[in-house]
Backbone bond lengths (Angstrom), bond angles and torsions (degrees), N, CA, C in turn:
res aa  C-N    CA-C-N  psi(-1)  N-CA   C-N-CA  omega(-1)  CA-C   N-CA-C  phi
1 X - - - 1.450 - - 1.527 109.95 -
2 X 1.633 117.80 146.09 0.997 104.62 -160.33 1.934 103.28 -99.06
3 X 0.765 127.36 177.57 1.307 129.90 -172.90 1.448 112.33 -110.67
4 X 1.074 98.04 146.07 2.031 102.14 -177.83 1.277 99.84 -104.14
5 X 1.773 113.06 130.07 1.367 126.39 165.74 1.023 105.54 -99.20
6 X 1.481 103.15 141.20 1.696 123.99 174.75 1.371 109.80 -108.91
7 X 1.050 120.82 154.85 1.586 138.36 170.12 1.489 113.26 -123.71
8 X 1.311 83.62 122.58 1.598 87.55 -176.41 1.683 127.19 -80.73
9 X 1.501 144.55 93.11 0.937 140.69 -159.21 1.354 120.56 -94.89
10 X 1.512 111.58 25.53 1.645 117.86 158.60 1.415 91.83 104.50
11 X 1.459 119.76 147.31 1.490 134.95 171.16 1.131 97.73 63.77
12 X 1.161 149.69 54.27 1.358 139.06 134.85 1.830 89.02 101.84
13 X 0.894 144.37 8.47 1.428 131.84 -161.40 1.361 114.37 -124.23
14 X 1.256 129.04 132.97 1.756 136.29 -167.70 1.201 100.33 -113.30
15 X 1.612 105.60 179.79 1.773 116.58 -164.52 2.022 61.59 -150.06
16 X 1.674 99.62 158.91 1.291 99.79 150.01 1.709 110.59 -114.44
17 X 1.245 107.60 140.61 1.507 134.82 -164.20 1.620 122.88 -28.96
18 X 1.458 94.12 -75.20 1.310 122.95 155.98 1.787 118.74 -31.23
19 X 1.436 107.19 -44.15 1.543 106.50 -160.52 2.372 94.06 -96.90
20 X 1.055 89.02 7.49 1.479 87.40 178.86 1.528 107.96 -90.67
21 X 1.633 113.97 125.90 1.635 131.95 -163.83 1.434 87.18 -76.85
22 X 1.834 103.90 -65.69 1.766 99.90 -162.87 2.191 106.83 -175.67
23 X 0.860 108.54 102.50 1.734 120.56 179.89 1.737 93.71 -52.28
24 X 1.621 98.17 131.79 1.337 105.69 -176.42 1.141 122.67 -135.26
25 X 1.832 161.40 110.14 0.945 158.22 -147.61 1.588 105.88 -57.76
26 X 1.113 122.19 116.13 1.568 105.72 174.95 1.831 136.87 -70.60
27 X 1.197 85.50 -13.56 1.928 90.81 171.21 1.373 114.66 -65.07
28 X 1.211 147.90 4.45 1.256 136.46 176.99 1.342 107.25 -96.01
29 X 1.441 129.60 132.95 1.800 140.33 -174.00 1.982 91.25 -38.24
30 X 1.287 116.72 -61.72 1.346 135.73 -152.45 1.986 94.60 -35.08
31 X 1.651 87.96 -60.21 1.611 113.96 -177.47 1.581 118.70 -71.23
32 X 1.818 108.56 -6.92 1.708 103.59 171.14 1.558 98.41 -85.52
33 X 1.766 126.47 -59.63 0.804 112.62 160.29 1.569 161.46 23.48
34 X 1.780 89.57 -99.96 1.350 113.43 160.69 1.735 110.42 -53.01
35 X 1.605 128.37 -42.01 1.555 111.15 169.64 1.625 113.09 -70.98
36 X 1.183 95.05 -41.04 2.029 84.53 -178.50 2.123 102.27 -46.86
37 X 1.452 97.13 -40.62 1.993 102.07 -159.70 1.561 99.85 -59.58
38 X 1.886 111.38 -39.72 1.525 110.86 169.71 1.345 130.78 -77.12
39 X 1.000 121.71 -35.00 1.629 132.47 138.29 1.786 114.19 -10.80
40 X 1.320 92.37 -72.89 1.631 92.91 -155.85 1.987 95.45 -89.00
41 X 1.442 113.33 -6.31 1.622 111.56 156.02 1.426 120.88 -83.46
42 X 1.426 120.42 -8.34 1.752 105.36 -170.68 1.617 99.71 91.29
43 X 0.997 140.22 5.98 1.487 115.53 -171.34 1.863 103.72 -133.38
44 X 1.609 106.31 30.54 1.742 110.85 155.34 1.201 118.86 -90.63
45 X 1.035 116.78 126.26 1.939 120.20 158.24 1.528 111.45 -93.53
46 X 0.777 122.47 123.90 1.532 134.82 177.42 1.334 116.80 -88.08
47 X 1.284 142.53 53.93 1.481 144.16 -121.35 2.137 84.88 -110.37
48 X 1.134 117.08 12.96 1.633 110.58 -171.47 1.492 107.56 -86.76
49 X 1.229 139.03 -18.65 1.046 125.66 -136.09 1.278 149.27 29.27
50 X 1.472 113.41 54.34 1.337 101.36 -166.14 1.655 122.07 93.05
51 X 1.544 114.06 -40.56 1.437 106.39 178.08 1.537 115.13 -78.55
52 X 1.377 123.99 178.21 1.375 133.22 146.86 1.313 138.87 -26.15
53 X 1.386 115.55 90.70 1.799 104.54 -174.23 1.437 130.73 -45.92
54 X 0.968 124.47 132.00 1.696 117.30 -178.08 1.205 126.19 -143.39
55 X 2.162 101.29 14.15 1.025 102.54 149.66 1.321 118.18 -154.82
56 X 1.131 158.66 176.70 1.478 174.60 -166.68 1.709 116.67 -119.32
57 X 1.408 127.03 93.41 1.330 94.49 176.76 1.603 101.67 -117.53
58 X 1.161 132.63 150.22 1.571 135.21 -174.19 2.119 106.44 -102.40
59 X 0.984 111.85 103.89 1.752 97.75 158.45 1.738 132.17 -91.58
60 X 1.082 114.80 138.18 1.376 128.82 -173.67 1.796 102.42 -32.32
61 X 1.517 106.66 -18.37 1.738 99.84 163.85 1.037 117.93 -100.13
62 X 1.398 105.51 34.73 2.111 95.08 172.16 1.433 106.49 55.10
63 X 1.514 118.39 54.13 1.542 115.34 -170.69 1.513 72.47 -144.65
64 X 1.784 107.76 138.48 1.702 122.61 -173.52 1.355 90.57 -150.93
65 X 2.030 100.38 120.70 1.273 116.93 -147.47 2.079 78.57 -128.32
66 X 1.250 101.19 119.64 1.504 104.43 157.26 1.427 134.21 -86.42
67 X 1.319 114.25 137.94 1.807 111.67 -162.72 1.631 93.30 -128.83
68 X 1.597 88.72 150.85 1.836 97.52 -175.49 1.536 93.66 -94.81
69 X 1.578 131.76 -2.09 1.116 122.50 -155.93 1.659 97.55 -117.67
70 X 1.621 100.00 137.09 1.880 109.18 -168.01 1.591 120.29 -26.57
71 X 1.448 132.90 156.43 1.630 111.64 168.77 1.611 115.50 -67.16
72 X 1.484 98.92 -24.20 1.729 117.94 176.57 1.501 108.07 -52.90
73 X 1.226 113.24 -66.15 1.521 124.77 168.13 1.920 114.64 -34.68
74 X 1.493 83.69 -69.19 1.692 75.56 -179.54 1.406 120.29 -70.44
75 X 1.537 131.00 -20.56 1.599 125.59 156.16 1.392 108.98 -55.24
76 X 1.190 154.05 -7.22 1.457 143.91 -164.16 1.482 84.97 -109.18
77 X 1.191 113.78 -79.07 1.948 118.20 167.81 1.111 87.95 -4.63
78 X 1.297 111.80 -88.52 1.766 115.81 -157.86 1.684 121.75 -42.36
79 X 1.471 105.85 -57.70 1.458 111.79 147.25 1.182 152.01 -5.86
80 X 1.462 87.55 -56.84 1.338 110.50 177.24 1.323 127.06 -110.79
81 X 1.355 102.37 7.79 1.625 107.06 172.32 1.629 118.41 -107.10
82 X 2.069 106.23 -7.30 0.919 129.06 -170.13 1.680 106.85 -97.15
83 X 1.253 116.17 -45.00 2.146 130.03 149.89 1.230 103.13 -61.05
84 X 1.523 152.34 -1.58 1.102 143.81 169.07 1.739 108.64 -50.58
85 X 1.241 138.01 152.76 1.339 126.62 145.97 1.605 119.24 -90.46
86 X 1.362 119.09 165.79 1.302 124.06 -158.97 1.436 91.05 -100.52
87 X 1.709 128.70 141.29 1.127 143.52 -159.31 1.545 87.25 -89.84
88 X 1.365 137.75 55.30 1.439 131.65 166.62 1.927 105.45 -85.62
89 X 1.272 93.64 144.94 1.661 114.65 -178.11 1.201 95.33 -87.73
90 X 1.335 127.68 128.54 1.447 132.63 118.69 1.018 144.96 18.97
């Protein structure tokens, strides 16, 4: 069975791996946008608490999850959860 990777997107809160389209810098118009369009559909997560967004991530369900933590940060996460080895027994 295969195992589900999580990514951790700051404050205690995960994305699962697999279902992530693509982490996106949010200062570009393209990327204010796209949160106002999920916003006013039901399909933003606000995962910052309160701080400064600093990142954009998109899932294959049209679900756009904001992170207080760098896009740099969460590409290494990703990285590194993807070079992980799988906890298979022997």
């Amino acid at each position: 069975m295969l195992e589900e990777r999580l990514i951790n997107i700051g404050f205690g809160n995960y994305v699962l791996a697999k279902r992530i389209v693509g982490v996106f810098n949010p200062a570009s118009s393209p990327m204010k946008r796209l949160r106002e369009d999920a916003r006013a559909e039901g399909r933003l997560v606000d995962a910052t608490q309160g701080r400064k967004t600093r990142s954009i991530l998109v899932t294959d369900s049209h679900h756009v999850f904001l992170s207080s933590i760098q896009t740099e940060t969460v590409r290494a996460r990703f990285v590194q959860e993807a070079e992980a080895p799988c906890d298979a027994k022997d």
